[in-house]
N, C-alpha and C positions, 0 to 999 in steps of 0.2 A: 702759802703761809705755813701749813704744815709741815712742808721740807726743810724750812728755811729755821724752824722751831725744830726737826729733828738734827739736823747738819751742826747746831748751836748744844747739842745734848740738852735741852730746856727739858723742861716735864709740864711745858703751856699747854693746855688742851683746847683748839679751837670749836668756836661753837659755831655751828654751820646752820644759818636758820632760813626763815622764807623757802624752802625745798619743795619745789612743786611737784615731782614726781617720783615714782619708784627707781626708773633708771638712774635718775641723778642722784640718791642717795646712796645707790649701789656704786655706783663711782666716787661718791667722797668718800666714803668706807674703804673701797679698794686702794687709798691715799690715805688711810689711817686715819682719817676724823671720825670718829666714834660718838662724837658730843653735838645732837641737832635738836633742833625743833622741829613739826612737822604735823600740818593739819590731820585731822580725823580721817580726810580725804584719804590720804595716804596710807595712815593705818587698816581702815576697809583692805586697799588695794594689797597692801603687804599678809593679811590675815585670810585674802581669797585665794591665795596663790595655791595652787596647788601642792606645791612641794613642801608650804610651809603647814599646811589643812594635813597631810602624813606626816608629817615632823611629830605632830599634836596629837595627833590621834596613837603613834608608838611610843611616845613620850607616856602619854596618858596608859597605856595597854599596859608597860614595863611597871609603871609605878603600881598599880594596881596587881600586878604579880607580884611586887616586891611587899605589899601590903598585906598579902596573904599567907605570901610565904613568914614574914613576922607574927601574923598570928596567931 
């Protein structure tokens, strides 16, 4: 539906909902859908991932540099 919305130049955003899992969200993503729902379930598993726990952690370290350095 997505292709068929980008091929048409529309600006519809499909909403992608019932997503059981991390993979399969990784892959409507990678198809451009951007716009889901998505139980707690899934959240947990997206916030344990490791790369995304560093993401947060240099996110959080920069900001707090940047905070000091304005001080």
């Amino acid at each position: 539906m997505q292709d068929i919305a980008n091929g048409m130049n529309s600006s519809i955003r499909i909403l992608a909902a019932s997503i059981r899992n991390v993979k399969s969200m990784g892959g409507l993503m990678a198809h451009g859908l951007d716009t889901s729902t998505f139980s707690p379930d899934i959240v947990r598993d997206l916030f344990s991932e490791e790369l995304t726990i560093c993401a947060a952690e240099d996110f959080e370290a920069q900001l707090n540099v940047a905070a000091q350095t304005i001080a």
